[in-house]
C-alpha positions in Angstrom: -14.5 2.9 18.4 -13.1 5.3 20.9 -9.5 5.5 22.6 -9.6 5.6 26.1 -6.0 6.6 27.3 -6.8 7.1 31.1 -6.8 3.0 30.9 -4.7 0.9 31.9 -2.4 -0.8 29.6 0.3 -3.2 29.8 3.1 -3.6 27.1 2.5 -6.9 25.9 5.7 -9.7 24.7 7.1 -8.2 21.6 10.5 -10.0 19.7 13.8 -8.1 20.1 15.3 -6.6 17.1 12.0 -6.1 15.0 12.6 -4.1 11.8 9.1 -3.5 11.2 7.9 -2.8 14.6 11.3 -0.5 14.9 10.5 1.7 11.4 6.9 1.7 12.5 6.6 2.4 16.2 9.8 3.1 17.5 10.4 3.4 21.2 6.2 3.8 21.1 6.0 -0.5 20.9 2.2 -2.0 21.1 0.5 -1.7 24.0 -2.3 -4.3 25.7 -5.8 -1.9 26.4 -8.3 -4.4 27.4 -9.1 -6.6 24.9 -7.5 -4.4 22.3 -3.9 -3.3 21.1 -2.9 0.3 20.8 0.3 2.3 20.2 1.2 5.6 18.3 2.8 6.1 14.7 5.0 9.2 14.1 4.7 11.0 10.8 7.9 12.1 10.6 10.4 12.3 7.1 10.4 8.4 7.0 6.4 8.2 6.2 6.4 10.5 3.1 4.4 9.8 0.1 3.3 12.9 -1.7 5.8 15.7 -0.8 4.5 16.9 2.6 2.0 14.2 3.2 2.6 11.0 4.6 2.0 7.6 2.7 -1.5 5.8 3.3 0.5 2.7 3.0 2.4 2.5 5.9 -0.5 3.9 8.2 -2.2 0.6 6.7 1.0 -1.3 7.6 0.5 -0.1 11.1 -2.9 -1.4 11.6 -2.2 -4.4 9.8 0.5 -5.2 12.8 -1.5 -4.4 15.2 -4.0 -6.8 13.9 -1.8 -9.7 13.6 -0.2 -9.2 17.1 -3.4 -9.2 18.3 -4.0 -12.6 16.9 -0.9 -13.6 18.7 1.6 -14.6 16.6 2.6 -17.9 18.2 3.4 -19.8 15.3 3.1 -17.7 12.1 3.4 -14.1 12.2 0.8 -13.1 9.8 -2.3 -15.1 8.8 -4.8 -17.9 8.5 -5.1 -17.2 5.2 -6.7 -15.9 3.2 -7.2 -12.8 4.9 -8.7 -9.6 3.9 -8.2 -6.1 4.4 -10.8 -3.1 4.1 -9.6 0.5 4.4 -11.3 3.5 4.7 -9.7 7.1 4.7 -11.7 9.3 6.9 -12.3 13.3 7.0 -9.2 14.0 9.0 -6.1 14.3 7.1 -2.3 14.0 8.2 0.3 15.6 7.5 4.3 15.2 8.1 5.2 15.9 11.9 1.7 14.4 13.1 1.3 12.1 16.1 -1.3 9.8 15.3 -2.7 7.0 17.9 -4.1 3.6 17.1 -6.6 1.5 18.3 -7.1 -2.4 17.0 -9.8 -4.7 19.1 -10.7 -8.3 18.1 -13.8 -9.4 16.8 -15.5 -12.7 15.6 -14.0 -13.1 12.6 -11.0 -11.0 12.6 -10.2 -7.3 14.4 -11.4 -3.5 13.5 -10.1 0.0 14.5 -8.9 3.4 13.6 -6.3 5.4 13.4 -7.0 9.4 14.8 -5.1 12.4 15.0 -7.5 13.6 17.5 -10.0 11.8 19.2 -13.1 14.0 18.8 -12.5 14.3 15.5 -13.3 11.6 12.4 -10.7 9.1 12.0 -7.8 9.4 9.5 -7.8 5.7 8.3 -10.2 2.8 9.6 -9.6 -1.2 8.9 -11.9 -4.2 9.1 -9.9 -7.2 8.4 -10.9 -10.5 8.3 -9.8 -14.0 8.3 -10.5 -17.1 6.0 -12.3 -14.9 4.4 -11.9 -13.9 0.2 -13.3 -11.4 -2.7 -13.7 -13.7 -5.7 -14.6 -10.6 -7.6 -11.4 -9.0 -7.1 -9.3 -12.6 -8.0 -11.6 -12.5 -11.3 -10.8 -8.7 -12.3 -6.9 -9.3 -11.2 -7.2 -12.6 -13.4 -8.6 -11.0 -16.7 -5.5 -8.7 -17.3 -3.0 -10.3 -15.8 0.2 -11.5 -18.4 0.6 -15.1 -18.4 4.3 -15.9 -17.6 6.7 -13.1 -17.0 8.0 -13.5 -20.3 5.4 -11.4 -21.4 6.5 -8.6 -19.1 10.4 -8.4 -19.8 11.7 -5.7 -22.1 7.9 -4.6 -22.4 8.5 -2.0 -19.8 8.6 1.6 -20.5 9.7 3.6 -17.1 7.5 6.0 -15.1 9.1 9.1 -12.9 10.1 9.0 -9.4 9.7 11.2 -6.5 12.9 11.8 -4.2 11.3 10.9 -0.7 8.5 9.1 -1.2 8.2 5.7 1.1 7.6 3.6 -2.1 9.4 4.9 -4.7 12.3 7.7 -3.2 15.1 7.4 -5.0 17.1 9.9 -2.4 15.6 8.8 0.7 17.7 8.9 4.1 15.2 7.0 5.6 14.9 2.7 4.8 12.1 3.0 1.9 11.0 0.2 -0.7 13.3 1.9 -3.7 10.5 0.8 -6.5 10.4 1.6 -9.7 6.9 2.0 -12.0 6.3 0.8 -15.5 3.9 0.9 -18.2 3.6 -2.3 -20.4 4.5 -1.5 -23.6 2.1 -3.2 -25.4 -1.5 -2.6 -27.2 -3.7 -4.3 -25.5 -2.2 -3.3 -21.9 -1.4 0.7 -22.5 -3.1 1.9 -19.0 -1.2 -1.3 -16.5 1.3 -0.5 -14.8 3.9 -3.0 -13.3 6.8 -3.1 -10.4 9.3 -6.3 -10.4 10.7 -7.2 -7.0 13.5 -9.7 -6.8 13.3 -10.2 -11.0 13.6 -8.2 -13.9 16.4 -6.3 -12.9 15.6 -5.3 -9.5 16.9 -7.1 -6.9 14.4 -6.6 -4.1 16.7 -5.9 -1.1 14.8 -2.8 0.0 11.8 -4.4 -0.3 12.3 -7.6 1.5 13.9 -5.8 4.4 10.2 -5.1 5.9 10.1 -8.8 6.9 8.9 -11.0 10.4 10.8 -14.6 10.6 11.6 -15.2 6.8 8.1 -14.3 5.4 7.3 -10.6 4.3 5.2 -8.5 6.0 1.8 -7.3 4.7 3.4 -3.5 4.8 5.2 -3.2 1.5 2.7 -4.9 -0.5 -0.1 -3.1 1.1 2.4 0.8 0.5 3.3 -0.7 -3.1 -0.2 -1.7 -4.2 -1.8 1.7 -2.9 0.4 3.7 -5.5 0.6 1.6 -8.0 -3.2 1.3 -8.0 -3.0 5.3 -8.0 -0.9 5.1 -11.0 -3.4 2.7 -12.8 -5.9 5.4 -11.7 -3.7 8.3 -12.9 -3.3 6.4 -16.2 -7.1 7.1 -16.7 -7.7 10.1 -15.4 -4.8 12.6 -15.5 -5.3 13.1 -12.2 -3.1 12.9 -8.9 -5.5 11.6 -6.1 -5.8 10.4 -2.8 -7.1 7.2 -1.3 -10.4 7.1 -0.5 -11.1 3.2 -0.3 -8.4 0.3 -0.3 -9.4 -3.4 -0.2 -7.0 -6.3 -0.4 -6.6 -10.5 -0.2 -3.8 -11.8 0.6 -4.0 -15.4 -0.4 -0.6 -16.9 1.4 3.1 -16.5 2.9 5.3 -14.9 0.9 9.2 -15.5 1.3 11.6 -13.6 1.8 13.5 -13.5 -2.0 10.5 -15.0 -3.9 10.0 -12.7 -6.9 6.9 -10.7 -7.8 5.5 -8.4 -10.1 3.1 -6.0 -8.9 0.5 -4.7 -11.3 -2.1 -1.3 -11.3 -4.9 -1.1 -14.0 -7.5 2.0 -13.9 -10.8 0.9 -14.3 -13.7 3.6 -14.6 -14.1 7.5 -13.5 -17.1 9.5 -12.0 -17.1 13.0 -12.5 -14.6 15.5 -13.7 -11.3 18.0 -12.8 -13.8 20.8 -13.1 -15.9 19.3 -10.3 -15.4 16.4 -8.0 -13.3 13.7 -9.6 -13.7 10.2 -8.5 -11.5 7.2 -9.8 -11.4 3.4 -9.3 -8.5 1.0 -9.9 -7.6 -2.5 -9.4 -4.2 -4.7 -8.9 -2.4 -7.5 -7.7 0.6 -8.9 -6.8 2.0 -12.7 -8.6 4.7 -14.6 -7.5 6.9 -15.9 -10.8 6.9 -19.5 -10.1 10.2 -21.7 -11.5 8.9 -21.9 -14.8 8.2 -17.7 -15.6 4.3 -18.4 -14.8 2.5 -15.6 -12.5 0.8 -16.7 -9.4 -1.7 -14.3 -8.3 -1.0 -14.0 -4.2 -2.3 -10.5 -3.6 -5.1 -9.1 -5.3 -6.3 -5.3 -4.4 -9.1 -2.6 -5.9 -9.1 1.5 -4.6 -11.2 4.3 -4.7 -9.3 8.0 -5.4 -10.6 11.1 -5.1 -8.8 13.6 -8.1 -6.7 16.1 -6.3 -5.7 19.5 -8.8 -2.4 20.2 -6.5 -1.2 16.7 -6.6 -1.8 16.8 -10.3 0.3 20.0 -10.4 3.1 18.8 -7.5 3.8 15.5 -9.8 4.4 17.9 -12.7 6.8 19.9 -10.5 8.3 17.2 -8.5 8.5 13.7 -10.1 12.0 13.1 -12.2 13.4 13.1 -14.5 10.8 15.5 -16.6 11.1 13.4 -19.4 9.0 10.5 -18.2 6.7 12.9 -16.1 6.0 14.4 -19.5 5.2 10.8 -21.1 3.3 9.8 -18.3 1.1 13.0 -19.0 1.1 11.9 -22.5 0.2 8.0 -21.8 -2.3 9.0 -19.3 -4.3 11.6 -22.5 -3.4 15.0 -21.3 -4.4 17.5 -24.2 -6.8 14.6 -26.2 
């Protein structure tokens, strides 16, 4: 797909005080180019991840907006469900105080596009997302390790670090974030998943459920929070930082705004090795804790890192307190 900004576009309707469309596009709003959508996401403080870089989940939260205003959002903003969502992370990379345009057209069974920093270079990020559409094997991986009721999840939790300013996790943010905090289950059979509680366990789930459209919550946090704690599923195996390569989520229906989740990450096998080229792949999901404590899978997600040496080293120096960074070393096999 190319952008073609010599054409003419025309700022289609968009509802008036918008939080999402606000933190994500700001004055830019989404603009009509043919048969496609377009508009521009600034990487500026409120779009960190790793220190310096921004977060691959809300550049995926962009495109996923785009896609469902280009559906048209008449009735519900975000499906028919289930939908899926395939994410690729290209050669270019993006740093903090980038300007990057984005370009969403439909197609038969849902919309594609990318993301760029330039246009005659390779994309940063491109999506494919389609509708009615589900990956059974991803429900089946999600299925095999996840708890039964949340009762097997409470006071099993053993805290991860966080960093100050990251989208997800920032604990010292200026910026609106999604506050989350990262566990490991504390129990044999499930050392290496991780798992975040919104609205339960403690957390209430404000932050989180701020990123909402019309009393339902918007793909963006759960596509930002499943993206790192994927990573930390990955990190969990590998001892590695990474970045995203490949990303690929269901979503299998409306959430509300309030209903309580847990989120989970699990590592699943690695290619290669620090010394060389590291490659890791992880898997999650995100349940809704029905009335009666049981998990009901409504997200499930797998990703593809690449092992980065510096963003091994930055979450030494930058994740806090350095007693959990040093346990998550520890849990994760450094020195075995």
């Amino acid at each position: 797909m190319i952008l073609h900004p010599s054409e003419p576009e025309k700022r289609p309707p968009a509802g008036k005080n918008d939080f999402v469309r606000t933190f994500l596009f700001g004055t830019a709003g989404i603009l009509k180019n043919g048969q496609g959508l377009r508009s521009t996401l600034r990487m500026d403080d409120k779009t960190q991840g790793w220190v310096g870089i921004p977060h691959g989940g809300v550049a995926m939260g962009a495109m996923a907006d785009l896609a469902f205003a280009l559906m048209g959002e008449a009735d519900d903003p975000f499906g028919p469900y289930p939908f899926s969502i395939d994410y690729r992370m290209g050669g270019a990379s993006a740093r903090l105080g980038d300007k990057l345009q984005i370009e969403l057209t439909a197609t038969e069974d849902g919309a594609g596009g990318v993301m760029v920093k330039n246009p005659e270079t390779a994309p940063y990020l491109s999506a494919t997302f389609r509708f009615a559409h589900d990956d059974p094997s991803q429900w089946d991986t999600f299925q095999s390790y996840l708890p039964a009721s949340v009762g097997d999840v409470e006071n099993r939790m053993l805290p991860l670090p966080s960093y100050r300013n990251c989208f997800v996790c920032g604990f010292a943010r200026r910026e609106p974030g999604l506050e989350r905090r990262f566990s490991v289950l504390d129990a044999p059979e499930r050392q290496k998943i991780v798992v975040s509680p919104v609205g339960c366990a403690g957390d209430s789930g404000d932050a989180f459920y701020r990123f909402q459209r019309r009393g339902r919550l918007h793909p963006l946090p759960l596509l930002a929070l499943l993206d790192e704690i994927i990573g930390w599923g990955g990190f969990l195996l590998a001892a590695s930082g990474g970045v995203t390569v490949k990303a690929s989520y269901t979503f299998y229906r409306d959430i509300r705004v309030g209903e309580p989740l847990l989120v989970f990450g699990r590592g699943e096998k690695i290619r290669g090795n620090n010394a060389s080229r590291l490659l890791f792949w992880a898997s999650g999901g995100a349940a809704a804790v029905c009335g009666n404590g049981i998990l009901e899978p409504v997200v499930v997600a797998s990703g593809q890192y690449m092992g980065v040496g510096a963003l091994t080293e930055q979450m030494r120096q930058e994740l806090l307190p350095a007693e959990l960074t040093r346990r998550a070393f520890q849990l994760a096999g450094e020195g075995e």
